[in-house]
MDTraj code that builds the backbone (N, CA, C; nanometers):
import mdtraj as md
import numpy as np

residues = "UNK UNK UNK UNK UNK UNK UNK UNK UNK UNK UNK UNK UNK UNK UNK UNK UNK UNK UNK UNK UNK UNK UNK UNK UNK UNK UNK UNK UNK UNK UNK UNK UNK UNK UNK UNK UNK UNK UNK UNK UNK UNK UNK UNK UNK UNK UNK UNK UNK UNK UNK UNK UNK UNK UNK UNK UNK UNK UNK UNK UNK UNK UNK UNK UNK UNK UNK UNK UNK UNK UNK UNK UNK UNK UNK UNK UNK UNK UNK UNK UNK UNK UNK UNK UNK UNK UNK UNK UNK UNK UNK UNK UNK UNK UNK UNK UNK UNK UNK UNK UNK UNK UNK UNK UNK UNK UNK UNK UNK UNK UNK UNK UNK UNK UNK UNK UNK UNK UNK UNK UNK UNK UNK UNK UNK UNK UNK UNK UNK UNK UNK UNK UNK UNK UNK UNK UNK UNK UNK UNK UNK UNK UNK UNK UNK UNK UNK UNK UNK UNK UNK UNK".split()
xyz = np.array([
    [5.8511, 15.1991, 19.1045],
    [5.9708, 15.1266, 19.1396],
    [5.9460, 14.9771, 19.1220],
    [6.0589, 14.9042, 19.0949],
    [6.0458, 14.7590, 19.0585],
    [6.0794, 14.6577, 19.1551],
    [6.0320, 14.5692, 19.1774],
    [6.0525, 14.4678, 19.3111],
    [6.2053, 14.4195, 19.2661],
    [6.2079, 14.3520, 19.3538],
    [6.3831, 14.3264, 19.3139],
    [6.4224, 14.2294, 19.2799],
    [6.2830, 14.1175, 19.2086],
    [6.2813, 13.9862, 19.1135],
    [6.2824, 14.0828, 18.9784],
    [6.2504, 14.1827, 18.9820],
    [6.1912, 14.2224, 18.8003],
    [6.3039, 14.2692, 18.7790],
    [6.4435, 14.2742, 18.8169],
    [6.6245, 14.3790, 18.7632],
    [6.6763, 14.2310, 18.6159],
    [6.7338, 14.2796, 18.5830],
    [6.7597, 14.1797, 18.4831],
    [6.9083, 14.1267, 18.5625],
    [7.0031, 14.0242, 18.5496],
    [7.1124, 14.0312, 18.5944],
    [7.2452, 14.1530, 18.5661],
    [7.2177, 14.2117, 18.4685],
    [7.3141, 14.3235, 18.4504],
    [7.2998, 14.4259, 18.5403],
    [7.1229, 14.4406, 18.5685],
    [7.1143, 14.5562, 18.6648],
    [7.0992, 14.5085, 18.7757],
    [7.0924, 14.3525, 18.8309],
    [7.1095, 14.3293, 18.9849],
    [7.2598, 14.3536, 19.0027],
    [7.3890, 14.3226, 18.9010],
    [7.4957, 14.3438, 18.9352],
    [7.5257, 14.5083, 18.9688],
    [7.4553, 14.6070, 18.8999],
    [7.5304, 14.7329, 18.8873],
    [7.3950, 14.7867, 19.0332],
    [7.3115, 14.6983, 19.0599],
    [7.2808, 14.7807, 19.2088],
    [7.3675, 14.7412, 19.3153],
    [7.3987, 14.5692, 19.2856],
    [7.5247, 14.5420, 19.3879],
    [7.6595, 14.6506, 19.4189],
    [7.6660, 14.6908, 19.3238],
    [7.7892, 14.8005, 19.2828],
    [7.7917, 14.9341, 19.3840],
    [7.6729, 14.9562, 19.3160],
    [7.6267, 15.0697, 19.3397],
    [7.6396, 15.1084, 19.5112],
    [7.5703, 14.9563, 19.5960],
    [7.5688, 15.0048, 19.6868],
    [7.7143, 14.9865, 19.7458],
    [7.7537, 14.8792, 19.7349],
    [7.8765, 14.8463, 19.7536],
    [7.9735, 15.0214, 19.7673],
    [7.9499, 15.0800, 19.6661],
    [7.9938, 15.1783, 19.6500],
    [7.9305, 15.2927, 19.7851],
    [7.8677, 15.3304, 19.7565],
    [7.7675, 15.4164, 19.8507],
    [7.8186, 15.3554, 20.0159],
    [7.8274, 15.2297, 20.0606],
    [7.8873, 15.2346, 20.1736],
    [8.0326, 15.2734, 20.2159],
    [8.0990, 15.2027, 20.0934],
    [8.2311, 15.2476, 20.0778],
    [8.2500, 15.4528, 20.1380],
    [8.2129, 15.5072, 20.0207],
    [8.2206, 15.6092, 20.0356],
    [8.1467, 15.7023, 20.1414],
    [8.0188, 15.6071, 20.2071],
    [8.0060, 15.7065, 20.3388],
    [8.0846, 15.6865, 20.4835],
    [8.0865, 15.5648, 20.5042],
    [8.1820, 15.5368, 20.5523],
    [8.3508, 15.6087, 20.5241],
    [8.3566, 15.6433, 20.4021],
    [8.5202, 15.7487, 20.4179],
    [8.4904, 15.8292, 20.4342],
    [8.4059, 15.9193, 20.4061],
    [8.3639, 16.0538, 20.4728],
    [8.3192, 16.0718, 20.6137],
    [8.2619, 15.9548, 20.6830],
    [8.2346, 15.9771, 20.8072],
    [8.3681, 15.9673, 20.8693],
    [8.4813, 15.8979, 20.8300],
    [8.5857, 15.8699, 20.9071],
    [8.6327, 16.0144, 20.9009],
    [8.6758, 16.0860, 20.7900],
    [8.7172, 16.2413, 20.7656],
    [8.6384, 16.2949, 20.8688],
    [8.4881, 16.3125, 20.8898],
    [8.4443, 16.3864, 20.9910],
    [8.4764, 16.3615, 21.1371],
    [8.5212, 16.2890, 21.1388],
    [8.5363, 16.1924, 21.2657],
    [8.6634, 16.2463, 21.3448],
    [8.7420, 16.2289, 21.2701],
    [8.8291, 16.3072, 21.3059],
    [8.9057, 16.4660, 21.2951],
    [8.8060, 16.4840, 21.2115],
    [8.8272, 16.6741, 21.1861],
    [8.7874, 16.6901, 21.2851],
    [8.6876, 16.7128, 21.3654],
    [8.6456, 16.7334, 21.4897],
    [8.5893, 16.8675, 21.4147],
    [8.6724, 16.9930, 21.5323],
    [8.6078, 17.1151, 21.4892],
    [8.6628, 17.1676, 21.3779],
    [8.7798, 17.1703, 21.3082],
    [8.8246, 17.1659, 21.1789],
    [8.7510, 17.1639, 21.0786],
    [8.6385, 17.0695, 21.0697],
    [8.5712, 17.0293, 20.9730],
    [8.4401, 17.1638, 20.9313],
    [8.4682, 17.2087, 20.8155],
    [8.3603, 17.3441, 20.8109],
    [8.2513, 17.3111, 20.7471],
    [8.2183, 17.1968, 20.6750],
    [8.1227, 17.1299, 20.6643],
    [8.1089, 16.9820, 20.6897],
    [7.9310, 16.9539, 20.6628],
    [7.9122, 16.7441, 20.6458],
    [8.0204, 16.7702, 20.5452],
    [7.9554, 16.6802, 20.5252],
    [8.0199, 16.5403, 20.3854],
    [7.9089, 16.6236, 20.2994],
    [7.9304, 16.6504, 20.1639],
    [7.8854, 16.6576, 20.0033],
    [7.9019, 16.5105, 19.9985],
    [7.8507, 16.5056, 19.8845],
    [7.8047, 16.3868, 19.7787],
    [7.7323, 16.4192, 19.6623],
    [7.8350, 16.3258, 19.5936],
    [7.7768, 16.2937, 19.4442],
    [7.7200, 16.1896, 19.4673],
    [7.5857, 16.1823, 19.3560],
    [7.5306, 16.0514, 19.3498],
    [7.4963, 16.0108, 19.2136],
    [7.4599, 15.8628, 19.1988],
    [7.4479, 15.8108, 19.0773],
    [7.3077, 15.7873, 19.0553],
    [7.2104, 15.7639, 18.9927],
    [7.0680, 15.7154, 19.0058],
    [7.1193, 15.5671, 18.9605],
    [7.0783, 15.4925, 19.0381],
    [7.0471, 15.3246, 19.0119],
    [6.9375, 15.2831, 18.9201],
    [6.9142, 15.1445, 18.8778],
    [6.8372, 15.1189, 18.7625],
    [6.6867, 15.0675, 18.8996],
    [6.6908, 15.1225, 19.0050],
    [6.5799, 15.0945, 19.0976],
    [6.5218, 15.2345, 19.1186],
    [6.6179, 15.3284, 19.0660],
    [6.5677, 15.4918, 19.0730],
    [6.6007, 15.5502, 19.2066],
    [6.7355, 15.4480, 19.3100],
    [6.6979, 15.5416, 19.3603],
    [6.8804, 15.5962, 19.3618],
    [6.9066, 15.7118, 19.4175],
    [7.0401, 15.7973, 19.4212],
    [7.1400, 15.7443, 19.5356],
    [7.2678, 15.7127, 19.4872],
    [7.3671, 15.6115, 19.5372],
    [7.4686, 15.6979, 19.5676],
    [7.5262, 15.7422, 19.6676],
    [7.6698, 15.7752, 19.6774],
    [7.7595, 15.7484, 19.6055],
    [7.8507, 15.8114, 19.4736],
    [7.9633, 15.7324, 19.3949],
    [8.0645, 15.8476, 19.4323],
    [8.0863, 15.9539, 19.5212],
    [8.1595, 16.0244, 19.6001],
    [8.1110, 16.1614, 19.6482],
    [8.2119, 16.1586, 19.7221],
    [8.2420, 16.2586, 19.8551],
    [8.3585, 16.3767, 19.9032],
    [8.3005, 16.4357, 19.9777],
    [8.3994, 16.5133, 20.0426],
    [8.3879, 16.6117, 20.1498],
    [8.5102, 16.5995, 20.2520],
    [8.4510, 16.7307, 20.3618],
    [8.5722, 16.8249, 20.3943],
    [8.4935, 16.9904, 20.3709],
    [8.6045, 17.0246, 20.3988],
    [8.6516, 17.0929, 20.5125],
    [8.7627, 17.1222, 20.5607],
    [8.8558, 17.1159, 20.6320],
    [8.8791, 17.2895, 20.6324],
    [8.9260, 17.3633, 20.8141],
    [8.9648, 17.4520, 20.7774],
    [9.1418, 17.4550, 20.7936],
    [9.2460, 17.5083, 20.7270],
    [9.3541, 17.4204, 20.6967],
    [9.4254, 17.5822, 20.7439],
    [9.3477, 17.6685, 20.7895],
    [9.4079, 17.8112, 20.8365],
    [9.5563, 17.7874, 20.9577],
    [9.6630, 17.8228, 20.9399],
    [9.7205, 17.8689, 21.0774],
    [9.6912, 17.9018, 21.2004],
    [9.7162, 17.8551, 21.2938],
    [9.6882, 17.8287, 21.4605],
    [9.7212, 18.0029, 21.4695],
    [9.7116, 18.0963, 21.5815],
    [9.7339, 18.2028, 21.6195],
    [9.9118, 18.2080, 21.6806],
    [9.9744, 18.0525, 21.6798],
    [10.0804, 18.0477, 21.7932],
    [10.1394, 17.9463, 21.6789],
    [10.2821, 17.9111, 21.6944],
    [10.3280, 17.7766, 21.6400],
    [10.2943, 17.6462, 21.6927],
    [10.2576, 17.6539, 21.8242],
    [10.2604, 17.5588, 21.9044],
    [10.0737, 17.5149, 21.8785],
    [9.9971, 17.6150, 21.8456],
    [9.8404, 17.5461, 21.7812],
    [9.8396, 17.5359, 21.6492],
    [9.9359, 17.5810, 21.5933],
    [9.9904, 17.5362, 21.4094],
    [10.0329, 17.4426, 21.4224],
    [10.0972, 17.3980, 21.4630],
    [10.1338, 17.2548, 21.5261],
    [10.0191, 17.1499, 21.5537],
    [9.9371, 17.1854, 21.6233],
    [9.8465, 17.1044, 21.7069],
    [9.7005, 17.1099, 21.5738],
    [9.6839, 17.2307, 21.5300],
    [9.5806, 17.2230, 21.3924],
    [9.6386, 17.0968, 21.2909],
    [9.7734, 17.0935, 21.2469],
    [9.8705, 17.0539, 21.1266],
    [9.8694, 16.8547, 21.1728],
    [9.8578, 16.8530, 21.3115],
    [9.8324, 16.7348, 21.3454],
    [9.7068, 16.6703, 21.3479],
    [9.6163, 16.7684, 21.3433],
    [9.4766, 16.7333, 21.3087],
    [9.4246, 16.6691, 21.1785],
    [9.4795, 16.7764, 21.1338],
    [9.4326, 16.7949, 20.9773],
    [9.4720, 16.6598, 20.9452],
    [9.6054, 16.6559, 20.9315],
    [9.6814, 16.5068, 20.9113],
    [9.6310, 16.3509, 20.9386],
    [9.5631, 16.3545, 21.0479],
    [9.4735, 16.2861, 21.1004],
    [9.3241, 16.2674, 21.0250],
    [9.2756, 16.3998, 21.0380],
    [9.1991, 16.3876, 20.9510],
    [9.2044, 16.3277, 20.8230],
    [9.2543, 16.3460, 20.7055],
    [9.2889, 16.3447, 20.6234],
    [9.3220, 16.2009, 20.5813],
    [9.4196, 16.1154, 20.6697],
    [9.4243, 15.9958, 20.6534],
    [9.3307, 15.9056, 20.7332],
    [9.2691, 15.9761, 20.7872],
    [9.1124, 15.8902, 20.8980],
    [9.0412, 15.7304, 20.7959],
    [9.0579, 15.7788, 20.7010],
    [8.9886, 15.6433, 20.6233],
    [9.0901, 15.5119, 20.5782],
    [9.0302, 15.3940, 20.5489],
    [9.1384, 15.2991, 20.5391],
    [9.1646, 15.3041, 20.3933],
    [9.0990, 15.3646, 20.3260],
    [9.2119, 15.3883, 20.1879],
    [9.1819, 15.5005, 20.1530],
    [9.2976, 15.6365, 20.2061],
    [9.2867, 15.7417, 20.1623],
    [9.2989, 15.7633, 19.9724],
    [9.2453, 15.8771, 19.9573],
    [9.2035, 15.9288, 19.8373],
    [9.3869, 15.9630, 19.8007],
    [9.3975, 16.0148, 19.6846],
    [9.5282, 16.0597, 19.5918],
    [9.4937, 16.2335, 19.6604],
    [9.3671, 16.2598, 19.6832],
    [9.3703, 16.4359, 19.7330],
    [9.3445, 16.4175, 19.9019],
    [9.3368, 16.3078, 19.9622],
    [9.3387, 16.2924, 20.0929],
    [9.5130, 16.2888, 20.1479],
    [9.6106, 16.2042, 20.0759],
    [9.7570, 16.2332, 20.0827],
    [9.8098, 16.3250, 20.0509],
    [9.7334, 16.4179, 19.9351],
    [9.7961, 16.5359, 19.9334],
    [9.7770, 16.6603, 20.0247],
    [9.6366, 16.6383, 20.1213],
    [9.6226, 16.7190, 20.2459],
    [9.7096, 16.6741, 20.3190],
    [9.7154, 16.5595, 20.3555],
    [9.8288, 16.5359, 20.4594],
    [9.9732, 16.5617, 20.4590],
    [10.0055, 16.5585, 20.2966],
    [10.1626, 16.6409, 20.3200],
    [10.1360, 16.7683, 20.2835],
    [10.0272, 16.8382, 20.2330],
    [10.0533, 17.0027, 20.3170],
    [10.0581, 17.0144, 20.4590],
    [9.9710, 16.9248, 20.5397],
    [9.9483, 16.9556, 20.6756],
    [10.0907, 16.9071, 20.7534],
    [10.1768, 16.8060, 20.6898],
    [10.3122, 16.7922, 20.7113],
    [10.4161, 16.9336, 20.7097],
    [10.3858, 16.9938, 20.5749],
    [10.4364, 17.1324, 20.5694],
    [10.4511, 17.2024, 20.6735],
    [10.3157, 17.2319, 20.6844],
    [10.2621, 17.3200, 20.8033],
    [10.3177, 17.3100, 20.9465],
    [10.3276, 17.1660, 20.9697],
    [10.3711, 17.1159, 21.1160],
    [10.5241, 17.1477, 21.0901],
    [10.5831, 17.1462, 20.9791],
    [10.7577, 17.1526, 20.9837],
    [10.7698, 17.3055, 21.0033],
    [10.6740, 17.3948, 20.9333],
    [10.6548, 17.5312, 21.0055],
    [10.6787, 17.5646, 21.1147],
    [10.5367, 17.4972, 21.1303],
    [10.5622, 17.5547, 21.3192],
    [10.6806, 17.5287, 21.3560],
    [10.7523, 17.4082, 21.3749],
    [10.8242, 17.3330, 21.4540],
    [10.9255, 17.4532, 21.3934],
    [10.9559, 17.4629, 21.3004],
    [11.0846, 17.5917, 21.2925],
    [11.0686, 17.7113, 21.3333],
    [10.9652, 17.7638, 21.3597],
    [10.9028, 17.8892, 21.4675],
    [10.9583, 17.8829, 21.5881],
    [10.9041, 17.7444, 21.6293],
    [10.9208, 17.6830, 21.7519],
    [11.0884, 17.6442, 21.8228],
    [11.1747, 17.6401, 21.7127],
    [11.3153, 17.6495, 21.7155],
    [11.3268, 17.7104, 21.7529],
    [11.3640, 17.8597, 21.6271],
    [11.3531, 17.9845, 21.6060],
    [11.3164, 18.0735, 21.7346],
    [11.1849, 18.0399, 21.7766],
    [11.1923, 18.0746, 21.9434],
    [11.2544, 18.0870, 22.0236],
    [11.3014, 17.9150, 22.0605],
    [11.3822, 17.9017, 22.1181],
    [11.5329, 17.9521, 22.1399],
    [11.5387, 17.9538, 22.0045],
    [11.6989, 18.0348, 21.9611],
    [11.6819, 18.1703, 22.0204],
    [11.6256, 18.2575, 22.0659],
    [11.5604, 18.3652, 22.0486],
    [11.5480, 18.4966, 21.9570],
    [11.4843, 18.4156, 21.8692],
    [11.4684, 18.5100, 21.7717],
    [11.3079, 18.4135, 21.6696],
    [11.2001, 18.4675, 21.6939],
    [11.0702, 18.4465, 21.5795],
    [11.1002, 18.4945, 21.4641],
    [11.0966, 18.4148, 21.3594],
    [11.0979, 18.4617, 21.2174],
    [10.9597, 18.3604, 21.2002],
    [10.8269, 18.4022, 21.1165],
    [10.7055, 18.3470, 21.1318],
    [10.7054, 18.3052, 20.9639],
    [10.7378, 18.2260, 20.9071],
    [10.7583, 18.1463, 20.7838],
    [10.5988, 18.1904, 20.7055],
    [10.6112, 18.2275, 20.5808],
    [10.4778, 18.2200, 20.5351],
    [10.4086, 18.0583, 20.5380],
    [10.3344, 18.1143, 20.5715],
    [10.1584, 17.9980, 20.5583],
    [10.0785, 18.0110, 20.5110],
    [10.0305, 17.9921, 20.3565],
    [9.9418, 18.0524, 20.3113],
    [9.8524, 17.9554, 20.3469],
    [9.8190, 17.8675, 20.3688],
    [9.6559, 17.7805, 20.3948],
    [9.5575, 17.8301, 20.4613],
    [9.5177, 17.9863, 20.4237],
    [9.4098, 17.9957, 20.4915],
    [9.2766, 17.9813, 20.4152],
    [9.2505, 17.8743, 20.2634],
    [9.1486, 17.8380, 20.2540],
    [9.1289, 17.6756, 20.2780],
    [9.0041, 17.6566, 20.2405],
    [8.9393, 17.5177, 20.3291],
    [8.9810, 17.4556, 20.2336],
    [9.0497, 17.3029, 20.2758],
    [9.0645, 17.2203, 20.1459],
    [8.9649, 17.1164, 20.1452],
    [8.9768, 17.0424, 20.0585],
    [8.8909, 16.9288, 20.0236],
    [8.9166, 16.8267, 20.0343],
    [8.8568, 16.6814, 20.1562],
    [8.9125, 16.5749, 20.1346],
    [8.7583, 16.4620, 20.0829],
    [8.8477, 16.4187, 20.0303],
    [8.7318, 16.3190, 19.9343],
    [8.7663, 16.1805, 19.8721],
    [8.6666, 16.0876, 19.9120],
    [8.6670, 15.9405, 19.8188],
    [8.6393, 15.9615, 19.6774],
    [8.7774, 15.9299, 19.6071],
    [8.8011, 15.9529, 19.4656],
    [8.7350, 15.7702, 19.3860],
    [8.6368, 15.7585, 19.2991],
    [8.5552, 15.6650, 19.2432],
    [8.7342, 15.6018, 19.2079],
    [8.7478, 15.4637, 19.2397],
    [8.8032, 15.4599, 19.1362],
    [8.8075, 15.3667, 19.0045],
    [8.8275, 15.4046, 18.9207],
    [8.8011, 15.3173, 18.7677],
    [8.7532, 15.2037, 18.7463],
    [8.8156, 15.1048, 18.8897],
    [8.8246, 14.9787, 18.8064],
    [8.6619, 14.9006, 18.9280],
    [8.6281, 15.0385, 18.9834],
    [8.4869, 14.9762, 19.0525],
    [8.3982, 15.0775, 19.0359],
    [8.3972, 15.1536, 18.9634],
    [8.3391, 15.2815, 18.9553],
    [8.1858, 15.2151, 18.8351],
    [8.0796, 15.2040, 18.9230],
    [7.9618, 15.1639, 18.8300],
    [7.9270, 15.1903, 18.6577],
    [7.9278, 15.1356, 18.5363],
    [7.8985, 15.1840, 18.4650],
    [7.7402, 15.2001, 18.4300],
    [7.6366, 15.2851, 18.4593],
    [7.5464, 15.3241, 18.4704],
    [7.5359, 15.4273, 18.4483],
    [7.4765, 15.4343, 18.2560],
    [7.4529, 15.5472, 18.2416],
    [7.2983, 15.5906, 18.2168],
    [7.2894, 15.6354, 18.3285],
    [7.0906, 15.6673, 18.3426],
    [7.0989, 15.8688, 18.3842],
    [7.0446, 15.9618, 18.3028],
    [7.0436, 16.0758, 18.3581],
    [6.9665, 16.1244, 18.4359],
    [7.0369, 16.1445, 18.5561],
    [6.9815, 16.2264, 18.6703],
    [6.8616, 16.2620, 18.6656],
])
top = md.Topology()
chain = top.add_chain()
for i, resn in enumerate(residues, 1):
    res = top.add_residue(resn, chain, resSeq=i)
    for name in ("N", "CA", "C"):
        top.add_atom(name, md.element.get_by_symbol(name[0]), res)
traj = md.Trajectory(xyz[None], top)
C-alpha cells in the first residue's frame, strides 16, 4: 500500500470521491435500518469499488424489507406505515426507495378500505400481493459516481 504523498492528483481526487461516496451511502443504509426496525430481514449489502490505495469503498447499497401483509387491516396499516418510513428514512431517497414508499402507500389505502368495509359491516379483504422482501437502496448517481476503473 502507498502512503498518501505517493497518489498522483487524479488518484488523490478519485479517493476523495470514493470516500465521500462510501459515507454517503452507509449512512443511507443505516438510516433504512434504522427505521425498519423489525421489518428489516437483513444488514445493509454493499457494493464496493477498489480505490487506487487498494482498499474496497462502498459505491452502493441496500436493505431489505419484509413488505408481507399484517394478519389484521389495522397491522397492514401499521406494517404499510413502517415500511414508508423506512423507505424514505434517508435524506435523499433512491428512485427504488420512492417506489417502496408508494407501494407501501398502496398497502395502507388497503387496509384503510378493509377498515371501512368493516365498519360498514361487511370485510371484503382486497388482494395484497407483497409478500416478497423488497429492496431499498442508494442508487450511485452519474454525475458523482467515481470513475475508477481498477478490477476487483
Amino acid at each position: 500500500m502507498r502512503a498518501a504523498g505517493e497518489f498522483s492528483p487524479e488518484e488523490t481526487e478519485q479517493l476523495r470521491a470514493l470516500q465521500a461516496r462510501d459515507r454517503e451511502v452507509r449512512q443511507h443504509e443505516q438510516a433504512h435500518q434504522a427505521a425498519a426496525g423489525g421489518l428489516a430481514t437483513s444488514g445493509a449489502n454493499y457494493s464496493f469499488q477498489r480505490g487506487p490505495d487498494g482498499v474496497n469503498y462502498a459505491v452502493g447499497g441496500e436493505v431489505s424489507l419484509d413488505v408481507s401483509p399484517g394478519r389484521t387491516p389495522e397491522e397492514t396499516l401499521r406494517r404499510a406505515r413502517q415500511i414508508s418510513a423506512a423507505a424514505l428514512a434517508p435524506a435523499e431517497p433512491s428512485g427504488q426507495d420512492l417506489a417502496v414508499a408508494a407501494r407501501a402507500a398502496q398497502m395502507a389505502r388497503q387496509a384503510e378500505a378493509e377498515l371501512a368495509a368493516a365498519t360498514e359491516g361487511s370485510v371484503a379483504r382486497p388482494d395484497v400481493a407483497a409478500r416478497t422482501p423488497l429492496l431499498i437502496y442508494a442508487e450511485p448517481r452519474p454525475a458523482q459516481r467515481p470513475s475508477i476503473d481498477v478490477p476487483a
